[in-house]
KEKE-3310 file (N, C-alpha, C; in steps of 0.2 Angstrom, whole numbers, plus 5000, padded with zeros to 4 digits):
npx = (5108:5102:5101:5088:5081:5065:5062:5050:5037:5023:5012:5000:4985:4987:4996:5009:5011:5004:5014:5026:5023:5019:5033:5040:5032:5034:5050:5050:5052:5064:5075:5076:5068:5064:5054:5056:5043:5041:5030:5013:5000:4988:4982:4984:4996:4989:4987:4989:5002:5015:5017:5031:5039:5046:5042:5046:5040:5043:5036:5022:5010:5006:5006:5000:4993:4981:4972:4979:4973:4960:4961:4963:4951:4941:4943:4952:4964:4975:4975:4980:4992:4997:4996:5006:5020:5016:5017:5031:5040:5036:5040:5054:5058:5053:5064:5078:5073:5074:5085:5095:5089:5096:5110:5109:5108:5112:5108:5109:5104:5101:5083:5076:5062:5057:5060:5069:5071:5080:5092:5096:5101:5108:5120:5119:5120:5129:5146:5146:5133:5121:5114:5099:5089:5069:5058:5043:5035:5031:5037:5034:5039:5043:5055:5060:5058:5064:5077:5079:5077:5087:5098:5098:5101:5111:5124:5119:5119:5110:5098:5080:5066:5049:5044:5051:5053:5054:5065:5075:5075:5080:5092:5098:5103:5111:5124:5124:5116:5103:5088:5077:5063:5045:5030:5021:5009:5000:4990:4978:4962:4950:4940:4933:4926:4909:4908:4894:4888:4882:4891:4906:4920:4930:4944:4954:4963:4954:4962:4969:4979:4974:4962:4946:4939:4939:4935:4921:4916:4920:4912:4897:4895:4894:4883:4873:4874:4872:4862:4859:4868:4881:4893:4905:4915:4928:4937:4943:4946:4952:4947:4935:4921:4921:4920:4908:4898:4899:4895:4882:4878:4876:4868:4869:4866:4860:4869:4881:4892:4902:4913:4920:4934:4937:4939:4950:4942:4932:4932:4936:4926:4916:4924:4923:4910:4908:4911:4920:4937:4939:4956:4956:4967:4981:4994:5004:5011:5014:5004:4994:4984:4977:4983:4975:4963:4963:4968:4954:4948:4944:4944:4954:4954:4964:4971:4984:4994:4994:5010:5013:5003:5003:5014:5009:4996:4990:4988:4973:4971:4968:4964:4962:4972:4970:4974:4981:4971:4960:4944:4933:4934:4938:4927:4920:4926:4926:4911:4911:4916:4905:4893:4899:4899:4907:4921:4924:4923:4935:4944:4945:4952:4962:4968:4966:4977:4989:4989:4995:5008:5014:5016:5019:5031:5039:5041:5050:5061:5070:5071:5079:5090:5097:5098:5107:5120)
npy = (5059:5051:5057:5053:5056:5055:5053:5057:5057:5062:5064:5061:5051:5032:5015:5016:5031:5029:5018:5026:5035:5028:5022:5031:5036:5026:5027:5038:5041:5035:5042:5059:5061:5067:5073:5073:5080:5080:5085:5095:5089:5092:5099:5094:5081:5065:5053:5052:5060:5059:5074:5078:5076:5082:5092:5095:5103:5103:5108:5117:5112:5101:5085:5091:5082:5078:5091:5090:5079:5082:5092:5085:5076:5086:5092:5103:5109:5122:5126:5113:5111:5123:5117:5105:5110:5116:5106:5099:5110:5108:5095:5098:5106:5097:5090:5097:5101:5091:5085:5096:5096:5083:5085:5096:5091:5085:5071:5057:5047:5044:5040:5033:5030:5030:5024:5035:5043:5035:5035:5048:5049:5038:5047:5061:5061:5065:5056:5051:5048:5036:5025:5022:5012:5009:4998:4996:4990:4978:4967:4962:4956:4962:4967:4979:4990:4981:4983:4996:4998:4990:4998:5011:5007:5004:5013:5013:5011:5000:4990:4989:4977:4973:4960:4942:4932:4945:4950:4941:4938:4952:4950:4944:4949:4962:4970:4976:4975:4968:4966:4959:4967:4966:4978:4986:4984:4999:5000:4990:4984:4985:4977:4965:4957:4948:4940:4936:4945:4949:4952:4956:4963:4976:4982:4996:5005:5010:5003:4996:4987:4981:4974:4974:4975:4960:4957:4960:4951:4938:4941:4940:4926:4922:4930:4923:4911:4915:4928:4934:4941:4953:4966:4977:4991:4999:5013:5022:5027:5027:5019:5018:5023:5011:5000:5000:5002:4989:4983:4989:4981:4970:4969:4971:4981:4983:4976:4976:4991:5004:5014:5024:5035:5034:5038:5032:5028:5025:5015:5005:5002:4997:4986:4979:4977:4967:4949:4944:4944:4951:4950:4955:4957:4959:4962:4965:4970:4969:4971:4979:4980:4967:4965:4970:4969:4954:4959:4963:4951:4944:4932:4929:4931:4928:4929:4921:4928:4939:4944:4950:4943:4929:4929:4931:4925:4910:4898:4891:4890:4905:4911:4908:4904:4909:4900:4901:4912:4909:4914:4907:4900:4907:4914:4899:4897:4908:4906:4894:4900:4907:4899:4892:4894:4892:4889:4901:4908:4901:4901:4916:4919:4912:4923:4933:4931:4931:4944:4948:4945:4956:4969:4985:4987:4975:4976:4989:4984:4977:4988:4996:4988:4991:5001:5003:4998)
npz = (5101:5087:5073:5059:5041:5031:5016:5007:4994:4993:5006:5006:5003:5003:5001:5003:5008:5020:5027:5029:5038:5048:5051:5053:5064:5075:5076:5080:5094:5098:5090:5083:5072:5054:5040:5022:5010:4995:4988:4993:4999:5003:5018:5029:5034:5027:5036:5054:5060:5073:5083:5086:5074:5062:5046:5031:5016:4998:4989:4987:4980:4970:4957:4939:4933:4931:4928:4914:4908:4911:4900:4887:4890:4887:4874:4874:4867:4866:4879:4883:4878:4890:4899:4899:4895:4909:4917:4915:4920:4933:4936:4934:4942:4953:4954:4954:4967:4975:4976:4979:4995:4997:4996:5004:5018:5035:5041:5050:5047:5032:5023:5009:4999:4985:4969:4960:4970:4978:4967:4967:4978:4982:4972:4978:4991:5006:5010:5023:5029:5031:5020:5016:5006:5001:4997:4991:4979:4969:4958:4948:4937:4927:4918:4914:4924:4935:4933:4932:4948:4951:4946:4952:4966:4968:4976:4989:5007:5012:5007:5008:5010:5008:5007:5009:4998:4990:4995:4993:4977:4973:4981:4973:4961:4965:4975:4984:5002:5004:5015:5022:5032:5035:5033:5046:5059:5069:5076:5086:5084:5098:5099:5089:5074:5075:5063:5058:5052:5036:5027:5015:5012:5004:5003:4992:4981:4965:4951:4939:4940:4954:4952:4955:4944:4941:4954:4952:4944:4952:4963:4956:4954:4967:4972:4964:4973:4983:4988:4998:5003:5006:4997:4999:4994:4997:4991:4979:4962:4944:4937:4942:4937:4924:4934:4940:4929:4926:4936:4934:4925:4928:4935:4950:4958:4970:4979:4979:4985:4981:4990:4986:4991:5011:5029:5040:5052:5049:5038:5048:5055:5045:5042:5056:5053:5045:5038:5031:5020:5005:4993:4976:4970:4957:4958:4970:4985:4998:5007:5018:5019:5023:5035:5042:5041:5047:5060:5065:5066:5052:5040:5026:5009:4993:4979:4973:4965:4970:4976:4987:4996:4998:5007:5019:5021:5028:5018:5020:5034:5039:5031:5013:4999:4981:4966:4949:4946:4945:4945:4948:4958:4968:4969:4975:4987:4996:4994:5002:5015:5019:5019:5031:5046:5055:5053:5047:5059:5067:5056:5058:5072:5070:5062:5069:5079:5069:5065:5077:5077:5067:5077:5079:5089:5087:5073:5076:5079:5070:5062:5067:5073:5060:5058:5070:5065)
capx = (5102:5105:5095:5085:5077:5065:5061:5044:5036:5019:5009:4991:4984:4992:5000:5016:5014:5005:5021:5031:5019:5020:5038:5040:5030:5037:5056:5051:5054:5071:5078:5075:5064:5060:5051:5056:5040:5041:5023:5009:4993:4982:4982:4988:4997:4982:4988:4991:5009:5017:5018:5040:5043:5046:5039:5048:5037:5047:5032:5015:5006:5007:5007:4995:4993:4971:4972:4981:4967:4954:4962:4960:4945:4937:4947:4953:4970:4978:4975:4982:5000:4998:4997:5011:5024:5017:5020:5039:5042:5035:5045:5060:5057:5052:5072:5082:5072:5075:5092:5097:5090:5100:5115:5111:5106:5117:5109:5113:5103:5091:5079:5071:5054:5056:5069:5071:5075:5086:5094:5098:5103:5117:5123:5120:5121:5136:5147:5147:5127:5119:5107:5094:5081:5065:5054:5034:5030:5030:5043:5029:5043:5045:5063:5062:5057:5069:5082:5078:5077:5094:5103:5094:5099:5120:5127:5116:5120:5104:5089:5072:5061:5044:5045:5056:5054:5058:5073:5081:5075:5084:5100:5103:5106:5115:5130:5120:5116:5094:5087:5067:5056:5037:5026:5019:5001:5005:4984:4973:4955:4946:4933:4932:4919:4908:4909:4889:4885:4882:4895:4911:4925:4939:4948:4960:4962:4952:4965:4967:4982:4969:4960:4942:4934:4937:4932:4914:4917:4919:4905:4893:4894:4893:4878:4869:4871:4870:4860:4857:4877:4884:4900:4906:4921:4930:4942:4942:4951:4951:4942:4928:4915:4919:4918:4900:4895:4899:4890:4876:4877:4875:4861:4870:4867:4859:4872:4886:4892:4907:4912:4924:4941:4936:4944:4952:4938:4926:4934:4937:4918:4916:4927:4921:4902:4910:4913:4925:4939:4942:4959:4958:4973:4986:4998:5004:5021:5014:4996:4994:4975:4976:4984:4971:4959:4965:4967:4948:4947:4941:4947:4953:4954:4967:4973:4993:4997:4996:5015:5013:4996:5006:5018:5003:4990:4992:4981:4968:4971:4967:4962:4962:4976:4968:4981:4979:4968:4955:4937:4925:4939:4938:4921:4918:4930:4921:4905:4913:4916:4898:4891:4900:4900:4913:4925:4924:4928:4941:4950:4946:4954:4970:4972:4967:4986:4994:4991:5001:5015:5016:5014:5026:5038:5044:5046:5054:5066:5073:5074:5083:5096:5101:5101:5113:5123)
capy = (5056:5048:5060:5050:5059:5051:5055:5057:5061:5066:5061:5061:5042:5027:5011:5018:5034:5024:5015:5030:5038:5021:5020:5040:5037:5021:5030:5047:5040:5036:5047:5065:5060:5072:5071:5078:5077:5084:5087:5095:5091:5093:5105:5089:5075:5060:5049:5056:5059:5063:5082:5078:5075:5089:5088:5099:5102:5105:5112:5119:5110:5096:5088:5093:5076:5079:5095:5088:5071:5087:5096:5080:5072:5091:5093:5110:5106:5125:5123:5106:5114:5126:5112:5100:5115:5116:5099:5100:5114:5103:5090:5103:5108:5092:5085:5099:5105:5085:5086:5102:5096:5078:5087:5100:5084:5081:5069:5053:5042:5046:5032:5032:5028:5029:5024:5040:5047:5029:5036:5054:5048:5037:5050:5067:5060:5066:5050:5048:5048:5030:5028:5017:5013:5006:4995:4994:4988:4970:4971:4956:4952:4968:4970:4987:4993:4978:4986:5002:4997:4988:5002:5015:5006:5004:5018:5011:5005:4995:4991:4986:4974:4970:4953:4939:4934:4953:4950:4935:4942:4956:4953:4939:4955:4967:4971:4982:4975:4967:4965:4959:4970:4968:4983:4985:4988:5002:5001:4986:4985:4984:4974:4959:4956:4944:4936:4934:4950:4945:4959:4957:4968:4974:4991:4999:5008:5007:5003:4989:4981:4981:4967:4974:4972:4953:4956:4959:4944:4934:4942:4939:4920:4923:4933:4917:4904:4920:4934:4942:4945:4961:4969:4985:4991:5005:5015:5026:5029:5028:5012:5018:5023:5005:4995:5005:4999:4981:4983:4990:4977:4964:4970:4972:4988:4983:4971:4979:4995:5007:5019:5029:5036:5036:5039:5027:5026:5023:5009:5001:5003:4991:4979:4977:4975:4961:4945:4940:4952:4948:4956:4953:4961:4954:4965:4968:4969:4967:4968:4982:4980:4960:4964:4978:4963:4949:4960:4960:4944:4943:4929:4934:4926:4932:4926:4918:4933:4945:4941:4949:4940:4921:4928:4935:4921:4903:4895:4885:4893:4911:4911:4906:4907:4906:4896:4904:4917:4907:4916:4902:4894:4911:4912:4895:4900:4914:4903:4888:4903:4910:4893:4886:4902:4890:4888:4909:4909:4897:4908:4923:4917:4913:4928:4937:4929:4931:4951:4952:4947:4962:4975:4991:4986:4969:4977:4994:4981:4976:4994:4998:4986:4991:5010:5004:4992)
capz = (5098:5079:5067:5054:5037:5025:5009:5003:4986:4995:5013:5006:5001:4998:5003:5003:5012:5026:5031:5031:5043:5052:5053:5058:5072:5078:5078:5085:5103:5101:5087:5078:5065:5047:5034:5019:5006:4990:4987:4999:4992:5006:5024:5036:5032:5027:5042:5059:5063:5077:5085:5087:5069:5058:5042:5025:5009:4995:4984:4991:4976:4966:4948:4936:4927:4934:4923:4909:4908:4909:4893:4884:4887:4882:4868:4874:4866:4868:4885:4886:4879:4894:4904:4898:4898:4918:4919:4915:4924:4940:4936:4932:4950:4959:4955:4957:4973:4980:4975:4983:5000:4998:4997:5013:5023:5037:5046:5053:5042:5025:5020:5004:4998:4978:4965:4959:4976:4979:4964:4971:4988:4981:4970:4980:5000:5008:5010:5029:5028:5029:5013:5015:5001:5004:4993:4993:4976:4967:4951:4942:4931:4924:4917:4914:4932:4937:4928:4935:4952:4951:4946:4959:4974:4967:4977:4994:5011:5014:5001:5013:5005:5014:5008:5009:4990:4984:4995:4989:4971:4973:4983:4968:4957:4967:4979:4991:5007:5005:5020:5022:5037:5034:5037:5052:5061:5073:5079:5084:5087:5105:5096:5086:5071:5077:5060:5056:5048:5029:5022:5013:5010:5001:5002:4990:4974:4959:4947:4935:4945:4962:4950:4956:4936:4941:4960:4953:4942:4955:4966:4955:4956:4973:4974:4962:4978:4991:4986:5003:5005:4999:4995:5001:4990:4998:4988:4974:4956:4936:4935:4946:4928:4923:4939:4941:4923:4928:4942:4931:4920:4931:4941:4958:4960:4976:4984:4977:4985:4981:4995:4988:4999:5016:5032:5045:5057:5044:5037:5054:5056:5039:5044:5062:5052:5039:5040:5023:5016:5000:4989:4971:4968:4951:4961:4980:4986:5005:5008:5023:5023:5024:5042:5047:5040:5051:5068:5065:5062:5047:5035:5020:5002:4989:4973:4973:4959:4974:4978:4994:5000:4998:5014:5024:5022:5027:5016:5024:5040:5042:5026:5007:4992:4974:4963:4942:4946:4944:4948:4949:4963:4973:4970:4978:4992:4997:4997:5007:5021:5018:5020:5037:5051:5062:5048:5047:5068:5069:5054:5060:5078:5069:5059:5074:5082:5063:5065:5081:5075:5065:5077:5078:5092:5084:5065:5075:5084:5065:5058:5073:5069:5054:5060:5074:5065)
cpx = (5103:5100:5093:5079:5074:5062:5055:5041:5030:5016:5000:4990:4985:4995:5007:5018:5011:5010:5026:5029:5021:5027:5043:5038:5034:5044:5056:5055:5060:5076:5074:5075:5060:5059:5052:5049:5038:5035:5019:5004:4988:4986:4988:4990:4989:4982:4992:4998:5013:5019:5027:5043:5040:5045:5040:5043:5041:5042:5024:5009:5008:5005:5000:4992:4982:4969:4972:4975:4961:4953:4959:4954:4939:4939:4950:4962:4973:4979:4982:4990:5003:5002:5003:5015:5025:5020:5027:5043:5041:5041:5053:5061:5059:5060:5076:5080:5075:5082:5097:5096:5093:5105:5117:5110:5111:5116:5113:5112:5101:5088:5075:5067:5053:5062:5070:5076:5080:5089:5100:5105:5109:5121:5124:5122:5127:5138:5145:5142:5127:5115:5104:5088:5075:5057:5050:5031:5033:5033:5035:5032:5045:5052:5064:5063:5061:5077:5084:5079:5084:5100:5101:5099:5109:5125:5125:5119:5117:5100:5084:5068:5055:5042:5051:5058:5057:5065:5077:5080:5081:5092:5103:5107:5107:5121:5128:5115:5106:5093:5078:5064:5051:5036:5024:5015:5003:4995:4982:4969:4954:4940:4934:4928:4918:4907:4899:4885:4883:4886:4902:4914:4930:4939:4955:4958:4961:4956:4967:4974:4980:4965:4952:4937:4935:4935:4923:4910:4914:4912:4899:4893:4893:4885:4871:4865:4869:4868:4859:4863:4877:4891:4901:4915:4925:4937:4938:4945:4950:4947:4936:4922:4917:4918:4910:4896:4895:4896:4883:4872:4875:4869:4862:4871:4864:4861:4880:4887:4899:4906:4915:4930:4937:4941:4945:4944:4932:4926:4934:4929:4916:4919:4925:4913:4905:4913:4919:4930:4943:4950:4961:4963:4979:4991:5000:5010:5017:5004:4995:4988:4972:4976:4979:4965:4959:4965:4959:4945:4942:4946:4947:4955:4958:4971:4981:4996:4998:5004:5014:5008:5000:5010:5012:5000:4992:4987:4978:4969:4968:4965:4961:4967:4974:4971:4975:4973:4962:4947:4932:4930:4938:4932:4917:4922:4926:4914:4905:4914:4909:4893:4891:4903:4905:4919:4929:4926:4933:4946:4950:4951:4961:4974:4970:4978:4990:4994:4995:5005:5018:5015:5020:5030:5041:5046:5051:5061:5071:5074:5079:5090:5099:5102:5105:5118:5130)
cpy = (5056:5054:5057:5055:5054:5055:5055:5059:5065:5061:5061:5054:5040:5024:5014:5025:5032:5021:5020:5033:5034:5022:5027:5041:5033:5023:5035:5045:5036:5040:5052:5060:5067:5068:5076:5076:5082:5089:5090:5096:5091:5098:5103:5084:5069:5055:5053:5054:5065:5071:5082:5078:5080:5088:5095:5099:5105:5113:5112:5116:5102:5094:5090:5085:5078:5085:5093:5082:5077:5088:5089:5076:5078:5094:5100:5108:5113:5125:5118:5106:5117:5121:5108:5103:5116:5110:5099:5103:5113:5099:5092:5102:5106:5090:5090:5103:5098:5085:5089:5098:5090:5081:5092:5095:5082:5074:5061:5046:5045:5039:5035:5030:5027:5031:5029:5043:5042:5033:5043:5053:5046:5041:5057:5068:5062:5056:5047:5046:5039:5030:5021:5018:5007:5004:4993:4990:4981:4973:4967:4955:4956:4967:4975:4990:4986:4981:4993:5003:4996:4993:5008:5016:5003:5009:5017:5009:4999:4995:4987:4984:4970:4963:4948:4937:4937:4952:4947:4936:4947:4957:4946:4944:4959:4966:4973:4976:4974:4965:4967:4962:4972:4975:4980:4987:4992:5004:4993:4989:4982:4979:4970:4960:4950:4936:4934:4938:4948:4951:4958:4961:4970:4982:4993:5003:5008:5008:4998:4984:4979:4975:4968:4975:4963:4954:4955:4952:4941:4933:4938:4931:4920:4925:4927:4913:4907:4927:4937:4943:4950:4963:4975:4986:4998:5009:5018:5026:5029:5024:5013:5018:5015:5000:4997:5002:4992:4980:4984:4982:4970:4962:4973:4977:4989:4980:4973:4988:4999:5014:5025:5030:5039:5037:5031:5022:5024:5017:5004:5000:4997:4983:4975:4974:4967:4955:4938:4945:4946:4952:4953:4955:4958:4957:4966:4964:4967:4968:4972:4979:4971:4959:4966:4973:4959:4952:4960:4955:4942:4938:4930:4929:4930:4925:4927:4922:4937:4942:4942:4946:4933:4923:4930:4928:4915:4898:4887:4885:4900:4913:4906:4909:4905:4906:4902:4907:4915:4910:4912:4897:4900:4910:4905:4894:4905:4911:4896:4893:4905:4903:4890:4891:4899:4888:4895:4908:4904:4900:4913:4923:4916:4917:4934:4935:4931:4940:4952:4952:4953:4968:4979:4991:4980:4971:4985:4991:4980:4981:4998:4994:4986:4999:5008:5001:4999)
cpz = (5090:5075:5059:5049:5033:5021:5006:4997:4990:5002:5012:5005:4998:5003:5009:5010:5020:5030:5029:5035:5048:5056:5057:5063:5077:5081:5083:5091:5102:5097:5088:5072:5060:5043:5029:5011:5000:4988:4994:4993:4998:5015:5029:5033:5033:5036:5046:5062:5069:5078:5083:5080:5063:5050:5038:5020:5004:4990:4988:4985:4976:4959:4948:4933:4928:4927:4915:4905:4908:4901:4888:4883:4886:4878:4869:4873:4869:4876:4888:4886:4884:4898:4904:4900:4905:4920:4918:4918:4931:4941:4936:4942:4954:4961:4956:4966:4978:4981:4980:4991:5004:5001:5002:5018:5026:5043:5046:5047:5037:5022:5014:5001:4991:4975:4965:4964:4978:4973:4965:4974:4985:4977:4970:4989:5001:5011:5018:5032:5027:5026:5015:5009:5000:5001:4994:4988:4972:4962:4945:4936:4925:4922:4916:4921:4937:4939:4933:4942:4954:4952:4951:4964:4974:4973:4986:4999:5012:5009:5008:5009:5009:5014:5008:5004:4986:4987:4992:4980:4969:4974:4978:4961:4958:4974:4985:4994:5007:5011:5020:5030:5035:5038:5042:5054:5067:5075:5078:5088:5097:5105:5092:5081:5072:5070:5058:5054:5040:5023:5021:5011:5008:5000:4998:4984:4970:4953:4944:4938:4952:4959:4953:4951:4940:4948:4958:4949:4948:4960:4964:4953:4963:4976:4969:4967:4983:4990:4990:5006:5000:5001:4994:4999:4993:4997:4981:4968:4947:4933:4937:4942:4928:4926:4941:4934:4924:4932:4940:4928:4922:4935:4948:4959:4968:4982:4983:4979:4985:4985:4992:4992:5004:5022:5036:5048:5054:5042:5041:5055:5054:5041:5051:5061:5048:5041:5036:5020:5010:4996:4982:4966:4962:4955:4967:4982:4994:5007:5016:5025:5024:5031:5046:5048:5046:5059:5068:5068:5058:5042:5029:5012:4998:4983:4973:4969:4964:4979:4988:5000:5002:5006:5021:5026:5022:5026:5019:5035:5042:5035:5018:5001:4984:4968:4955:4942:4945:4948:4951:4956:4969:4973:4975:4982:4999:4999:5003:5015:5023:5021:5029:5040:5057:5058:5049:5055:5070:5063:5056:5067:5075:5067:5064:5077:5077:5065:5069:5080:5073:5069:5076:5080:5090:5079:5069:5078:5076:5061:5066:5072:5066:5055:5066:5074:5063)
residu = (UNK:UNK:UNK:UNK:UNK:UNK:UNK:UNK:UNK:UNK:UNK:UNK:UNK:UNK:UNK:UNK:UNK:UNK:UNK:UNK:UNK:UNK:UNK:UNK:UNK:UNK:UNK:UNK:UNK:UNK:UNK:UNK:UNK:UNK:UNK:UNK:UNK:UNK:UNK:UNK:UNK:UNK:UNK:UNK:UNK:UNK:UNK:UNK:UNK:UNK:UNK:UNK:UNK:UNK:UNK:UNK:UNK:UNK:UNK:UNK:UNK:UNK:UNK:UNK:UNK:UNK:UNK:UNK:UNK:UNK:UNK:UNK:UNK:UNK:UNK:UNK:UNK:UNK:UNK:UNK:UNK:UNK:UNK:UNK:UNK:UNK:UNK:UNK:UNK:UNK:UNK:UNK:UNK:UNK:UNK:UNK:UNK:UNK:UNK:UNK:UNK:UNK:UNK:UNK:UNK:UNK:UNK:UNK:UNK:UNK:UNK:UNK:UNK:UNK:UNK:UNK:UNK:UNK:UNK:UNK:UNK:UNK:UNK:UNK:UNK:UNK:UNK:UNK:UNK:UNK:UNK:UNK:UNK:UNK:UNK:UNK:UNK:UNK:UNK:UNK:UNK:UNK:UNK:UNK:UNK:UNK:UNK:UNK:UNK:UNK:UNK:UNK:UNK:UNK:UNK:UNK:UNK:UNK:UNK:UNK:UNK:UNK:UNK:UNK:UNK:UNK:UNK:UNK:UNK:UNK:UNK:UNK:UNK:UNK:UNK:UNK:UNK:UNK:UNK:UNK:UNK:UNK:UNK:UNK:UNK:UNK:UNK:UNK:UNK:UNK:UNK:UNK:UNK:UNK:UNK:UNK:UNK:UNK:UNK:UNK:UNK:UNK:UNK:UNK:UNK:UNK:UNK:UNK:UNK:UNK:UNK:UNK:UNK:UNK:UNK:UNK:UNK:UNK:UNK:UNK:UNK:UNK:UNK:UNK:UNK:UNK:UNK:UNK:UNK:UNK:UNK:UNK:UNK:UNK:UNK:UNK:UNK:UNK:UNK:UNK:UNK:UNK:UNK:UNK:UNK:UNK:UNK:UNK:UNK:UNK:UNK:UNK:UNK:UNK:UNK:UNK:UNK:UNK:UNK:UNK:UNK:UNK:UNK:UNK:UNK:UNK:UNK:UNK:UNK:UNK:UNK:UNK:UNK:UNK:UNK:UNK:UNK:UNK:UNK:UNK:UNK:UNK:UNK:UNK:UNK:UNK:UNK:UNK:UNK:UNK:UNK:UNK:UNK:UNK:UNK:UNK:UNK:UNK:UNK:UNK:UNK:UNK:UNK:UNK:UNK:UNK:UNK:UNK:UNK:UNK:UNK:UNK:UNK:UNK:UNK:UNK:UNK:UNK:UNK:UNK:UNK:UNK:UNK:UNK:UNK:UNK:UNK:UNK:UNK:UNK:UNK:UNK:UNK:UNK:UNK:UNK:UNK:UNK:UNK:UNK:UNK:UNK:UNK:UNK:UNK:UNK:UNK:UNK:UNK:UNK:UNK:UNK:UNK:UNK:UNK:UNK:UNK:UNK:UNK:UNK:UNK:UNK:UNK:UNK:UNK:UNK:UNK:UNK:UNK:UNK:UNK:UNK:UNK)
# end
């Protein structure tokens, strides 16, 4: 049996470590699967992974950066040198402790989840090791993290790109081996939304490439032509004080609801009640929660900047693509579905079929070929 390692920064919440949870359980049943994850920042991994796959921490914490954003916003500067100092000596750490267990690693594959560790890998893996390294985020034209990326993934067998876009992007500027396998839903529902609740929703992270300052934008044209719909925002992060101010600001303190980080089942809950998922995202390499959406069947709206919604959503099918970010064009999107309840069950029916394609056994079938090639 092959023995397969991956590389994790941490297993708490997040996109990213979602699909390595995902892709660790899916393998278990025909490899030895580890996980080696730099950080423990909580008791159990966020997402539940299998009993069979053994799971390393390199550091029983995590950074400081929360402390460091303390000392500064209460001026307690001496403090705040304390804390930088920790923070170096984290990072000090973090690299030689990942380092170290590249270079004990004798398994059969290592897959990688972040440049830096793409970086390592090709330059600490023993040769006879297969290196795979495995890309979740949008570059958006960045040349620096272009750049960075590019050089990373030099030393590599394989690069893994969830879109087909990032691929043909990528393998126009390197030697290493791009190959596109979408994430993958490794749970559907038992139940459907019957689509005539009056609740829309959108789940992720409050931070200013999630684009939920203009989701309440949008809302609030929304809430003009249809003031007894409301919008349940479930996620958490930096933004949250001034998406709460806008929300103030606006009045919709009564149709406008942020949940906060919840769990699974909670979520599922939300979605099963709602009958529109919106993602105003300026960013999104693949768009997990469009698919968690769509098994629902909920129709879902997204703005053409989120690169990875364009391969997800087939516009005017299972849902809506909103060309130059235009607000007043999603907004009257959102209201064209709100409006016509057989429009919303003839999308929802198709992006119920768009989710299966992605379940676990079809995307474990194309990470298997490239682990038995």
């Amino acid at each position: 049996m092959k023995k397969i390692t991956i590389l994790a920064l941490h297993l708490g919440y997040g996109g990213i470590e979602k699909c390595i949870t995902s892709l660790a359980n899916s393998l278990s049943n025909e490899y030895e699967v580890n996980i080696i994850s730099t950080y423990k920042l909580y008791d159990e991994p966020v997402f539940k992974i299998n009993e069979n796959i053994k799971i390393e921490y390199l550091m029983n914490y995590g950074p400081n950066k929360k402390q460091i954003n303390e000392c500064l916003r209460q001026h307690k500067y001496i403090k705040l040198v304390s804390e930088l100092i920790k923070a170096i000596k984290i990072l000090k750490q973090k690299k030689q402790l990942m380092i170290r267990k590249i270079k004990e690693c004798d398994s059969d594959i290592i897959i990688s989840t972040r440049d830096i560790h793409n970086l390592w890998l090709g330059k600490y893996g023993k040769e006879n090791i297969k290196k795979i390294g495995w890309e979740h985020n949008y570059h958006n034209n960045n040349q620096k993290y272009i750049k960075k990326i590019v050089k990373s993934i030099e030393k590599l067998d394989y690069f893994v790109l969830v879109t087909k876009s990032a691929q043909e992007f990528y393998q126009a500027k390197t030697k290493t081996k791009c190959i596109c396998i979408p994430n993958s839903l490794d749970e559907y529902p038992t139940r459907y939304s019957s689509l005539q609740k009056k609740n829309i929703i959108s789940v992720g992270r409050l931070s200013y490439e999630k684009g939920y300052d203009e989701l309440i934008d949008v809302f609030k044209l929304v809430n003009e032509k249809y003031p007894d719909w409301k919008l349940n925002i479930i996620g958490d992060g930096k933004e949250y004080v001034a998406i709460q101010k806008k929300i103030k600001n606006y009045n919709l303190e009564n149709n406008i609801k942020i949940h906060g980080y919840q769990k699974k089942e909670y979520i599922n809950e939300y979605l099963l009640n709602s009958s529109i998922y919106v993602l105003p995202s300026r960013s999104e390499s693949f768009g997990i929660v469009l698919l968690e959406a769509f098994s629902y069947g909920l129709p879902c709206v997204a703005f053409t900047r989120a690169e990875g919604a364009k391969e997800l959503i087939s516009d005017n099918w299972d849902g809506y693509l909103i060309k130059d970010s235009s607000k007043e064009q999603m907004a009257k999107r959102i209201c064209e579905l709100i409006g016509n309840v057989n429009r919303r069950v003839i999308m929802g029916a198709n992006a119920i079929k768009k989710a299966q394609k992605y379940n676990t056994n079809n995307i474990k079938k194309l990470w298997i070929e490239i682990i038995e090639k």
